[in-house]
C-alpha positions in Angstrom: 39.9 -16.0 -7.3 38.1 -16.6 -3.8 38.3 -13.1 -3.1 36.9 -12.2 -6.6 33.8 -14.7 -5.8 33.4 -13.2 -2.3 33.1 -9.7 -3.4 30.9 -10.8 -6.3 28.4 -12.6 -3.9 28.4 -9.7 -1.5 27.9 -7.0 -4.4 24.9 -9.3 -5.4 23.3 -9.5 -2.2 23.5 -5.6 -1.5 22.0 -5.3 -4.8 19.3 -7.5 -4.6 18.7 -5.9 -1.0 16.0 -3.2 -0.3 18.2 0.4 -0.1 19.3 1.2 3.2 17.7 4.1 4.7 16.7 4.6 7.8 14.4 7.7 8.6 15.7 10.0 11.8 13.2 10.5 14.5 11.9 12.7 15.4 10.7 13.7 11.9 8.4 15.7 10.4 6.6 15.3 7.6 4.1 17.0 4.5 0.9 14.5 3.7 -1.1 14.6 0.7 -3.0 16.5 3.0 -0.4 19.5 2.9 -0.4 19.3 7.1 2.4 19.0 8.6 3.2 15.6 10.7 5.0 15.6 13.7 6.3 11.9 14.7 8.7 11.6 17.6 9.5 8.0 17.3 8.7 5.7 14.4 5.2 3.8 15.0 4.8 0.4 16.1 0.6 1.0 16.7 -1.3 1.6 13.4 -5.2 2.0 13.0 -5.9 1.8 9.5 -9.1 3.7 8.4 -9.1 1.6 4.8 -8.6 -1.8 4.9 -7.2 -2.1 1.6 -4.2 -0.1 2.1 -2.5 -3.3 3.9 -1.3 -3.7 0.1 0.4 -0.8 0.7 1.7 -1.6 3.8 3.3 -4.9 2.4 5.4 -3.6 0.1 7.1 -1.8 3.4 6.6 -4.1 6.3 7.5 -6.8 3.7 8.0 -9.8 6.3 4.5 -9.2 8.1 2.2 -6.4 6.6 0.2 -6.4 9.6 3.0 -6.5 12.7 2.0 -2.9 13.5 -2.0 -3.1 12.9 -3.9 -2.7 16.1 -6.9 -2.7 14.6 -8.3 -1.7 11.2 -11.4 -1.9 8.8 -10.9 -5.1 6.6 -12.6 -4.0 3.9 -10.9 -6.7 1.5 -13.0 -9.3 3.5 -16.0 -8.0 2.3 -15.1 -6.6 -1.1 -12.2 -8.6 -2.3 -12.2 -12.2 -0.3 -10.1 -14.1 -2.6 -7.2 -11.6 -1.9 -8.1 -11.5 1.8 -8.0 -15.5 1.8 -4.8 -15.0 0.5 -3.0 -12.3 3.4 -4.9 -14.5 5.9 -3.4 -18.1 4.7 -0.2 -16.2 4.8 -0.5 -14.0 8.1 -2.8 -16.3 10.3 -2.5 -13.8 13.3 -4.5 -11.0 10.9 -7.6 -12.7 12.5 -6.8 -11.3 16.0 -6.3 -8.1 14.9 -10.1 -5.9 15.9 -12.1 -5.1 12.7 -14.1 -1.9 12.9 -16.5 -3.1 10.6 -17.3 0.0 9.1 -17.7 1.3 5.5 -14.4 2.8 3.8 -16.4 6.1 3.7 -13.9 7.2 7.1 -16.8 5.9 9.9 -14.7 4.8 12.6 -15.2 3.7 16.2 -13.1 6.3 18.2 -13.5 4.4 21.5 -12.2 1.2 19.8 -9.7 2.8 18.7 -8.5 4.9 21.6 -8.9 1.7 23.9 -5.8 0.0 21.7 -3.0 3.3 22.2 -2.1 3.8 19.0 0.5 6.1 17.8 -0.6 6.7 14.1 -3.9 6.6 12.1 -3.4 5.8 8.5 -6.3 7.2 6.7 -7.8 8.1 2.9 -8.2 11.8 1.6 -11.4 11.1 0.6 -12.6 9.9 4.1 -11.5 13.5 5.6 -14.7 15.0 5.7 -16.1 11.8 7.3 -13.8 11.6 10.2 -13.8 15.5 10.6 -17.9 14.8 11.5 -17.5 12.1 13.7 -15.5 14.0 15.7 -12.5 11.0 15.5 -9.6 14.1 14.1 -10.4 16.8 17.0 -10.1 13.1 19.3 -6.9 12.3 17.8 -5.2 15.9 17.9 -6.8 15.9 21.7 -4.6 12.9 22.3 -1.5 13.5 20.1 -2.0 10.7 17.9 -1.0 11.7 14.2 -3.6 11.2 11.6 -2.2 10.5 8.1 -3.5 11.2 5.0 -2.5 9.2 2.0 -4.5 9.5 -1.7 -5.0 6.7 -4.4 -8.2 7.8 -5.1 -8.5 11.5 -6.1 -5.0 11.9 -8.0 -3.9 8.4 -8.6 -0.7 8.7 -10.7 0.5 11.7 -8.8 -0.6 10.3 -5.3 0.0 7.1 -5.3 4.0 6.9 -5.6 3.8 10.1 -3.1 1.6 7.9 -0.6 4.1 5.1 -0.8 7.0 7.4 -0.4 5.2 9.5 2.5 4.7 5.9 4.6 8.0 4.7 3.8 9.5 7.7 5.5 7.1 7.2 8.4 7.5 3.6 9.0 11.2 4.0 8.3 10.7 1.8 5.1 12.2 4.2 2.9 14.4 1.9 0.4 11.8 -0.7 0.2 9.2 2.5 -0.8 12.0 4.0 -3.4 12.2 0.4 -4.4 8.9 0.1 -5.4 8.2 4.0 -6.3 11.4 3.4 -9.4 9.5 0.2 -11.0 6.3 2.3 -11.0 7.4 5.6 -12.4 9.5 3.5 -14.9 5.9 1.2 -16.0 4.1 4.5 -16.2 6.7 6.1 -18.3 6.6 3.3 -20.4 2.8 4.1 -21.1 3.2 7.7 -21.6 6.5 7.5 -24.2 3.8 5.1 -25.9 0.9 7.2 -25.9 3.0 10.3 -26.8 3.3 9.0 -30.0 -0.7 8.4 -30.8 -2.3 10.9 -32.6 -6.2 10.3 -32.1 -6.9 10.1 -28.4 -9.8 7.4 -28.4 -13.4 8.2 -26.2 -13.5 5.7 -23.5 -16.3 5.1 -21.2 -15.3 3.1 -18.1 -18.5 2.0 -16.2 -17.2 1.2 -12.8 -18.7 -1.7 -11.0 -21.0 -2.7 -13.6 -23.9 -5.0 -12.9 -23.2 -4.8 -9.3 -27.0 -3.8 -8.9 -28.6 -6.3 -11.4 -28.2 -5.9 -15.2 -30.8 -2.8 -15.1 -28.8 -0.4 -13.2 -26.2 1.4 -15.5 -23.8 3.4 -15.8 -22.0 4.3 -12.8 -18.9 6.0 -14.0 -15.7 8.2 -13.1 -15.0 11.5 -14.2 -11.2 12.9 -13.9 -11.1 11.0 -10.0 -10.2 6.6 -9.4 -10.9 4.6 -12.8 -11.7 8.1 -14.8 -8.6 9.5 -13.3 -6.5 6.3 -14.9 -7.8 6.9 -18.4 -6.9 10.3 -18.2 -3.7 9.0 -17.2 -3.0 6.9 -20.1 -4.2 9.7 -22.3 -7.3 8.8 -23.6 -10.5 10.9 -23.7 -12.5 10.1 -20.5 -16.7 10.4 -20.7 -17.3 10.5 -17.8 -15.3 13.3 -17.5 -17.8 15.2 -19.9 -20.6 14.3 -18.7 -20.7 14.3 -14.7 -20.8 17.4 -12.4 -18.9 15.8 -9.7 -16.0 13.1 -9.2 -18.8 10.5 -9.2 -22.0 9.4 -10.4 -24.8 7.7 -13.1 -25.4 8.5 -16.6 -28.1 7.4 -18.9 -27.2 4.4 -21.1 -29.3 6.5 -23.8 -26.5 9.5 -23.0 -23.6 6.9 -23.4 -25.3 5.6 -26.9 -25.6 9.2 -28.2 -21.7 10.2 -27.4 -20.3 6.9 -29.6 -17.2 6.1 -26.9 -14.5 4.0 -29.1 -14.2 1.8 -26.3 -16.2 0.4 -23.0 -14.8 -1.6 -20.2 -16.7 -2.2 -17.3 -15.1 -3.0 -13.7 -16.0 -6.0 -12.1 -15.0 -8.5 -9.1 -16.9 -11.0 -7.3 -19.0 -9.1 -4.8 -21.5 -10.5 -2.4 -24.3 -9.3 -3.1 -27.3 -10.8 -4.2 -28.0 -8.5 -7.4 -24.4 -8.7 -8.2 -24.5 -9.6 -12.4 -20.6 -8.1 -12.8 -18.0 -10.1 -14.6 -16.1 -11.9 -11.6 -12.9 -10.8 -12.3 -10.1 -11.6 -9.2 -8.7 -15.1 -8.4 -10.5 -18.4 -8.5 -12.2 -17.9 -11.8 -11.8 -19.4 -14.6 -12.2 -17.7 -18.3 -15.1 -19.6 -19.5 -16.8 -17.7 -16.1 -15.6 -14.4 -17.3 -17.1 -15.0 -21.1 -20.5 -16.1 -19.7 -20.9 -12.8 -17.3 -20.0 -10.5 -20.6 -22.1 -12.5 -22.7 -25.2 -12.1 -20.2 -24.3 -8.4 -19.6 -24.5 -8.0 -23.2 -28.3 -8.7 -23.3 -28.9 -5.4 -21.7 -31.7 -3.4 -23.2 -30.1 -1.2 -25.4 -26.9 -2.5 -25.1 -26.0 -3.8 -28.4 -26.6 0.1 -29.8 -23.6 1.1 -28.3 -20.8 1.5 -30.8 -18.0 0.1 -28.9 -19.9 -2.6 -28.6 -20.8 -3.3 -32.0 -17.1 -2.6 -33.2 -15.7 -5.4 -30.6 -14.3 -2.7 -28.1 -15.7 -4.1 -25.0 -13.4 -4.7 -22.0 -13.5 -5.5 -18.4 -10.9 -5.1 -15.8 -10.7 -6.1 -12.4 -12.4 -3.4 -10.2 -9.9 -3.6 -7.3 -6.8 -2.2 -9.7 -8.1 1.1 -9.2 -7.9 1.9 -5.7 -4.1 1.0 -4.7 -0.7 1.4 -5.7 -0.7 -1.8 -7.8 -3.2 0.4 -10.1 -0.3 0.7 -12.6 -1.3 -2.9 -12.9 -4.3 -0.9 -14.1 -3.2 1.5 -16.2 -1.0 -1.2 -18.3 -4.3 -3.0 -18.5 -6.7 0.1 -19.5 -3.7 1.1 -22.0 -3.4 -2.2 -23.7 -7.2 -1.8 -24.5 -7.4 1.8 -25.7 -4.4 1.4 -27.9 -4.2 -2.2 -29.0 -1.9 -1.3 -32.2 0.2 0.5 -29.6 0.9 -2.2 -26.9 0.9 -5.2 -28.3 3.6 -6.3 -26.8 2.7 -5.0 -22.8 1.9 -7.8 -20.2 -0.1 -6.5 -17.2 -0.3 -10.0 -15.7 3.4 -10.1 -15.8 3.7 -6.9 -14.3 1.4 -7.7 -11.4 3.5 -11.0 -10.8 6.5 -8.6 -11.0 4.8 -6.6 -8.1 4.1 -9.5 -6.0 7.0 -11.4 -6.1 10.0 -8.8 -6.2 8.2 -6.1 -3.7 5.9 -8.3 -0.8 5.2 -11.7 0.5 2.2 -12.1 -0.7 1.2 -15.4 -2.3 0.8 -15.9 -6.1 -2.9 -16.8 -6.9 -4.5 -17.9 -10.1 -7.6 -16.0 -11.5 -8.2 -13.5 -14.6 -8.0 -9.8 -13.6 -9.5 -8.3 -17.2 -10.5 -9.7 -20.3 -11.9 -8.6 -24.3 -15.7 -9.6 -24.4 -15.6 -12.5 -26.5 -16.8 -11.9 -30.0 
């Protein structure tokens, strides 16, 4: 019988354990990129180019997310401080870590950087063209330091789990990242088996940080790339795919009245900035906040002509879902919405404690993270 116990214990323990893999070095791996990286030993002297990707790098260096920073852009301390306040209650010793200070468009300080030795940058597609510029990849290839692309921006669903694998094989994380790859691809099948079954695909138009720049600027929006690309993903029509040239970029409220979207969210979080009028969504707010900030953003001239709005289909999300890997967080979110017949029985905020709690250390905080307008 003691046996029987023993063996049960231990059977428990390796399943509740992370996979064991270890990753061979030297190795050589494929970015989202398509180049070709060449690491002889596994890296132990990051520079990451977005500060936000330290959520990535805690659901692989579970026990500290920021052992192997040298220095970095902290990007969440200016655009997301709750979640900062968080990581920095929890890892103190983040402080002493250098912040470049710069803007998560790729600028980077190349003799900061240089003067800590690293042995990997960690960087966003979309900041490629940005570093190329500043001269900081010819520096880096000079010096044999390997610059890695990852992507939650451009082709969320497809990149995201990829990114997560990719840096699990380079920081020889690669059960925690299968770990946490299986519960995504499994939540996002979950949408699509759902969707597959709707016949009318409704028109949503997501305005991404709304009332950022006072209640008179509008609408910033997505086409198929970061909040765009998500709606796309959970299979509804997106507008601003329609209606924008590029991945990015403002449309006329008068062009959003005139194409009758089925459903509006907005994106909001509590930014910093003085004309910031977006609904505070993040930790530390309370729901009687969130109500007031859709109620106020609701007196917008010409606001009340849009259909969605008239028919009760007015959302808001949390602005910081999008540009991730918790974004199937997101997507269970944006899906919930768009197809409330569909998934009434889907719980996002579940989903995110899931994340938290089974994959990272990260503490659990209390806030709202996306909300229906009240009526």
């Amino acid at each position: 019988m003691k046996s029987y116990l023993s063996l049960s214990i231990w059977a428990a323990a390796v399943l509740a354990a992370p996979l064991a893999f270890a990753t061979t070095y030297p190795v050589t791996l494929t970015d989202v990129d398509g180049q070709s990286i060449v690491l002889p030993r596994e890296p132990k002297h990051v520079v990451l180019q977005d500060g936000r990707d330290i959520l990535t790098l805690a659901l692989l260096d579970r026990q500290d997310p920021f052992a192997r920073l040298v220095t970095w852009n902290n990007l969440l301390k200016k655009s997301d401080t709750h979640t900062w306040q968080l990581l920095d209650k929890k890892w103190p010793q983040a402080d002493d870590i250098l912040d470049m200070g710069f803007s998560d468009q790729g600028e980077v300080n190349v003799e900061s950087v240089i003067a800590k030795k690293p042995d990997l940058l960690i960087a966003q597609l979309r900041s490629k063209p940005s570093l190329a510029q500043g001269g900081v990849l010819a520096k880096m290839q000079a010096l044999n330091i390997p610059v890695v692309f990852i992507d939650t921006m451009f082709k969320p669903v497809e990149n995201t789990p990829r990114s997560v694998t990719l840096l699990g094989a380079i920081l020889n994380r690669e059960g925690e990242a299968k770990e946490y790859v299986d519960f995504y691809q499994a939540h996002y099948r979950h949408i699509t088996e759902q969707v597959a079954k709707v016949k009318d695909k409704p028109l949503v138009f997501i305005e991404a940080k709304a009332g950022l720049g006072g209640l008179d600027s509008c609408c910033f929006t997505h086409a198929h790339v970061g909040w765009g690309g998500l709606v796309e993903a959970v299979g509804a029509r997106n507008a601003g795919s329609e209606l924008l040239p590029g991945p990015t970029g403002d449309v006329a409220l008068e062009k959003v009245i005139a194409m009758k979207p089925d459903v509006y969210i907005v994106s909001g979080s509590q930014w910093a900035q003085k004309t910031n009028a977006a609904v505070p969504f993040g930790y530390g707010v309370t729901q009687a906040q969130v109500n007031a900030a859709f109620n106020h953003m609701e007196t917008r001239t010409g606001f009340s002509e849009l259909s969605a709005i008239k028919n009760h289909r007015f959302y808001g999300i949390y602005h910081n879902f999008y540009n991730h890997p918790y974004n199937i967080v997101g997507m269970e979110y944006l899906a919930k919405f768009i197809y409330p017949q569909s998934f009434g029985d889907l719980d996002p905020a579940q989903t995110y404690s899931d994340i938290l709690q089974r994959f990272t250390q990260i503490p659990q905080g209390q806030g709202i993270f996306a909300s229906q307008a009240p009526q």
